[in-house]
PLY file of the C-alpha trace (Angstrom):
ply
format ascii 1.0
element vertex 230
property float x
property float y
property float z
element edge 229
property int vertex1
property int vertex2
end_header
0.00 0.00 0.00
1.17 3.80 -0.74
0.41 6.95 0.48
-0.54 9.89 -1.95
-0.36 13.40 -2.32
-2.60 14.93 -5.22
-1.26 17.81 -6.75
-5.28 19.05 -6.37
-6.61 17.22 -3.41
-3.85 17.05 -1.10
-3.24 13.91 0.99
-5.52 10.77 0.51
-8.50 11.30 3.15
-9.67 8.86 5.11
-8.48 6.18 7.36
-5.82 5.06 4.57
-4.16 8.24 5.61
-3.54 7.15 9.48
-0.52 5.36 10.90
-0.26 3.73 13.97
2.79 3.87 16.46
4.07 4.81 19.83
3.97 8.62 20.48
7.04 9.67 21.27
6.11 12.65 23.42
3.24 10.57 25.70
4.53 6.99 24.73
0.68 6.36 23.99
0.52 3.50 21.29
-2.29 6.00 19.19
-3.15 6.91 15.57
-1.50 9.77 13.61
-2.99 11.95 11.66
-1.04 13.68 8.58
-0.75 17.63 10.01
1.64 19.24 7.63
1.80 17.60 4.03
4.36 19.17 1.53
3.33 20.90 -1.57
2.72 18.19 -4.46
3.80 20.54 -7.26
6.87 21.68 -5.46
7.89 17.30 -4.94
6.56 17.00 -9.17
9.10 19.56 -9.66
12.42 18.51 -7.42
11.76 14.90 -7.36
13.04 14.10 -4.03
13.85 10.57 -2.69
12.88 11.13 0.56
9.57 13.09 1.92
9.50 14.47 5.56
5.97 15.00 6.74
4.14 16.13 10.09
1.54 13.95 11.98
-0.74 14.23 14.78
-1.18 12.40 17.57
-4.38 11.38 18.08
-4.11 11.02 22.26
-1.85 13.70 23.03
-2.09 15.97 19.99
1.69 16.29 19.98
3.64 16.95 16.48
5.14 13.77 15.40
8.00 13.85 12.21
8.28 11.21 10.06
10.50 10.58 7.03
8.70 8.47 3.49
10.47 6.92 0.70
9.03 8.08 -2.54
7.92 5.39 -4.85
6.77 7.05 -8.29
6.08 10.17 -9.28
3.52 10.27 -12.07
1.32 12.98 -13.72
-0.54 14.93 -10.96
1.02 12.32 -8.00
3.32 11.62 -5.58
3.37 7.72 -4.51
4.80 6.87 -0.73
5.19 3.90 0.12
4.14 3.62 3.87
7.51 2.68 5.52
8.97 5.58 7.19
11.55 6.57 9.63
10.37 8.15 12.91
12.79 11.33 13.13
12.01 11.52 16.97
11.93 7.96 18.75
10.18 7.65 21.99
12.44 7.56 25.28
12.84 3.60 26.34
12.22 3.40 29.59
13.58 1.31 32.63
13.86 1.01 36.47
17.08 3.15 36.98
16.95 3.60 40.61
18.20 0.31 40.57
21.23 -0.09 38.86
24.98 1.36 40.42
25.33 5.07 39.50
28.20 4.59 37.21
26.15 1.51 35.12
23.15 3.84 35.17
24.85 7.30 33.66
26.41 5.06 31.11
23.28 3.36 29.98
21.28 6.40 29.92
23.33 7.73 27.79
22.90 4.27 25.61
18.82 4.63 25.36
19.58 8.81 24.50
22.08 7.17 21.25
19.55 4.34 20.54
16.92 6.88 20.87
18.37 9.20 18.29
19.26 6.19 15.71
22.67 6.39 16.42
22.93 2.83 16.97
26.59 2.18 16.83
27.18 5.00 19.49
24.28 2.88 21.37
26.63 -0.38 20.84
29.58 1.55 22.30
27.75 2.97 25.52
26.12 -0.60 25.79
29.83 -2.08 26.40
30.93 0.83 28.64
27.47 0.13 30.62
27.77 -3.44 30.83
31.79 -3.53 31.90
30.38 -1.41 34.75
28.01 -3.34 35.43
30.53 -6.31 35.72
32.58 -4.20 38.19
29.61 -3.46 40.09
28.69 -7.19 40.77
32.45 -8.14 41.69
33.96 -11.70 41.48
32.06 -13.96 39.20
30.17 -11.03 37.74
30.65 -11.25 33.98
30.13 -14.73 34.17
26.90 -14.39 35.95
25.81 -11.95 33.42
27.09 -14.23 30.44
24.48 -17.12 31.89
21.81 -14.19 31.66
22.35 -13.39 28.78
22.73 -16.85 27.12
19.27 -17.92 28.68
17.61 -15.01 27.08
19.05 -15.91 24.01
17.58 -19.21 24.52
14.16 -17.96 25.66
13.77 -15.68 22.59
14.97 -18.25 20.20
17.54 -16.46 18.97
20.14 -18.31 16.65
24.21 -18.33 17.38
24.47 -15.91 13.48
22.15 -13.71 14.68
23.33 -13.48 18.25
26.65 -13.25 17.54
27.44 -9.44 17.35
25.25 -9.28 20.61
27.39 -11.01 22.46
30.38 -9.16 20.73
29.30 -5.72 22.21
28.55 -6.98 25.39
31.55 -9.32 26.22
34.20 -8.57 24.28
37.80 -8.09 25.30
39.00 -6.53 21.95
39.47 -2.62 21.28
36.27 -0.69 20.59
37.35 0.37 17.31
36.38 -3.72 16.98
33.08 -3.24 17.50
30.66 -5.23 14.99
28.39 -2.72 12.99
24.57 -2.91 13.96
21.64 -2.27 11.97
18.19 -1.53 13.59
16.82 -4.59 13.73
20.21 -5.69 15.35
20.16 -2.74 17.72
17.00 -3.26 19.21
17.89 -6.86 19.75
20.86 -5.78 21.55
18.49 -3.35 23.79
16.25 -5.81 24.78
18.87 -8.19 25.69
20.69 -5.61 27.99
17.45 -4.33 29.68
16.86 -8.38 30.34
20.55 -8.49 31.90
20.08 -5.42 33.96
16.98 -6.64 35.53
17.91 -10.02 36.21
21.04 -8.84 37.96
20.22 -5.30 39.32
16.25 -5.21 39.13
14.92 -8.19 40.71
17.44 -8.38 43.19
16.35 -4.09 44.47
12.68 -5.33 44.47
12.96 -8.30 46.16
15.14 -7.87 48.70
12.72 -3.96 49.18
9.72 -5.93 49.20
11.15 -8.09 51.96
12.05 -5.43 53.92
8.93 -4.01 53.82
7.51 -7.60 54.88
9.51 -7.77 57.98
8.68 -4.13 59.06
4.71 -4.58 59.09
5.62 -8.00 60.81
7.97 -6.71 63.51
5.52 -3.38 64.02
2.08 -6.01 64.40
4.67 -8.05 66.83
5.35 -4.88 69.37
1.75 -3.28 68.76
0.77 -7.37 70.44
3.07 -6.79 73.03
2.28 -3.67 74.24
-0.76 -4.19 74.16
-0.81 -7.22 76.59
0 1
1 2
2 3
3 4
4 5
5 6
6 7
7 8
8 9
9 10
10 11
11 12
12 13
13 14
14 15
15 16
16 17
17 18
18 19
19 20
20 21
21 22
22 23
23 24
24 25
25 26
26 27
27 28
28 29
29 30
30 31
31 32
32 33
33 34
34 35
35 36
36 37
37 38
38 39
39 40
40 41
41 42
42 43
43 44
44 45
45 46
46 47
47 48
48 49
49 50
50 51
51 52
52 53
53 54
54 55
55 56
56 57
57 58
58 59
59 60
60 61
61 62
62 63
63 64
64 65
65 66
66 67
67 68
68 69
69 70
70 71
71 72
72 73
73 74
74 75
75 76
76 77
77 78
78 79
79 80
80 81
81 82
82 83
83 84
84 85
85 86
86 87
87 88
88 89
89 90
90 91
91 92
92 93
93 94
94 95
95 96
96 97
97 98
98 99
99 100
100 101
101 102
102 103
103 104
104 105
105 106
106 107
107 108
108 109
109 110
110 111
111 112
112 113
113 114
114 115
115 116
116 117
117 118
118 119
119 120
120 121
121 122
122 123
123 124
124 125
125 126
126 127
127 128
128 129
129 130
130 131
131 132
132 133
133 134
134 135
135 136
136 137
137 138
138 139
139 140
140 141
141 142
142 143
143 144
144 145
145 146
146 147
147 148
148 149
149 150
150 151
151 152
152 153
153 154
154 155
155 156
156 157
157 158
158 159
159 160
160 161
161 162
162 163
163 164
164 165
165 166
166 167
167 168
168 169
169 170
170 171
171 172
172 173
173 174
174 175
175 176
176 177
177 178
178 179
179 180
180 181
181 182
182 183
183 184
184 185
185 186
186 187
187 188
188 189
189 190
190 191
191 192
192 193
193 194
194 195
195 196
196 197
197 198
198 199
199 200
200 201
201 202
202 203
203 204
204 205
205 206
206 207
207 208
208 209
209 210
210 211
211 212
212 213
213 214
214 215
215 216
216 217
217 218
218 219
219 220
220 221
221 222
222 223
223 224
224 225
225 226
226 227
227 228
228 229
């Protein structure tokens, strides 16, 4: 399916004209609706490749920017096809408070590259984020992580090719300028993995061990309210 701009009517009307995705200013999952369409004699005449255009977002109203790939260009039309490349990605979030100081200023600064589509500046901060994330768990710690990270492979089904450069970026011993070369799809693997690792180690060891404490308190309080009481 394409999207088209009429040199007389405009954009296509109509649902046709609507794209889902995640909002990047309310991180609503929501329908866009085209805002800001360019001119369709001004494309006739330049023939661009690309086409930048301005959405809506249909739950928060916010300006979203997307880039199209033009397909054909024919009399009185301009032919999009409906892939596109979100020029503003939404933030990714995660349970920060968690992780050691160090590990989390590092992989903030991971999710602000992968954020931005710089995704082999996000493959760089992801090694400098998980080496201190190593040093954070002391002895045994990079080993620990490894078995994390090879059971998530496992669990998402994810072949040795594919997994490869993952495990590259993450536990590597070789120079950064060694660094394989990731693609989106590749990236976002890589992401998911990492958040998976971070949890396991960091995450669920914070909340449980909080949770317990909490536990303990309400018990110990219930314990002297009984005693005092008698």
């Amino acid at each position: 399916m394409t999207i088209v701009i009429d040199k007389d009517q405009g954009i296509e009307s109509g649902l046709e004209a609507r794209i889902g995705l995640e909002c990047p200013s309310c991180g609503v999952y929501a329908h866009m609706s085209p805002q800001s369409v360019p001119d369709a004699s001004a494309l006739l005449r330049d023939r661009p490749k690309h086409v930048g255009m301005v959405y809506q977002c249909d739950a928060c109203h916010a300006p979203v920017f997307l880039k199209f790939v033009v397909r054909d260009y024919k009399d009185n039309r301009v032919e999009l096809l409906r892939n596109f490349v979100e020029l503003e990605r939404p933030k990714e979030r995660f349970a920060f408070s968690y992780l050691p100081k160090h590990t989390e200023v590092m992989f903030r600064e991971a999710l602000n590259c992968y954020s931005g589509n710089s995704f082999n500046a996000f493959a760089s901060m992801c090694r400098r984020a998980a080496r201190s994330s190593f040093n954070a768990l002391g002895e045994g710690g990079k080993l620990r992580a490894f078995e994390e990270v090879l059971a998530a492979q496992d669990i998402a089904g994810i072949d040795d090719e594919t997994f490869a450069p993952i495990k590259a970026v993450m536990f590597s011993t070789g120079p950064d300028e060694d660094l394989p070369i990731l693609n989106r799809a590749q990236a976002g693997i890589l992401l998911e993995v990492l958040k998976d690792m971070f949890y396991q180690c960091f995450v669920r060891h914070g909340k449980l061990t909080r949770a317990i404490k909490v536990r303990r308190f309400f018990v110990e309080e219930s314990h002297n309210g009984t005693l005092q009481s008698a």
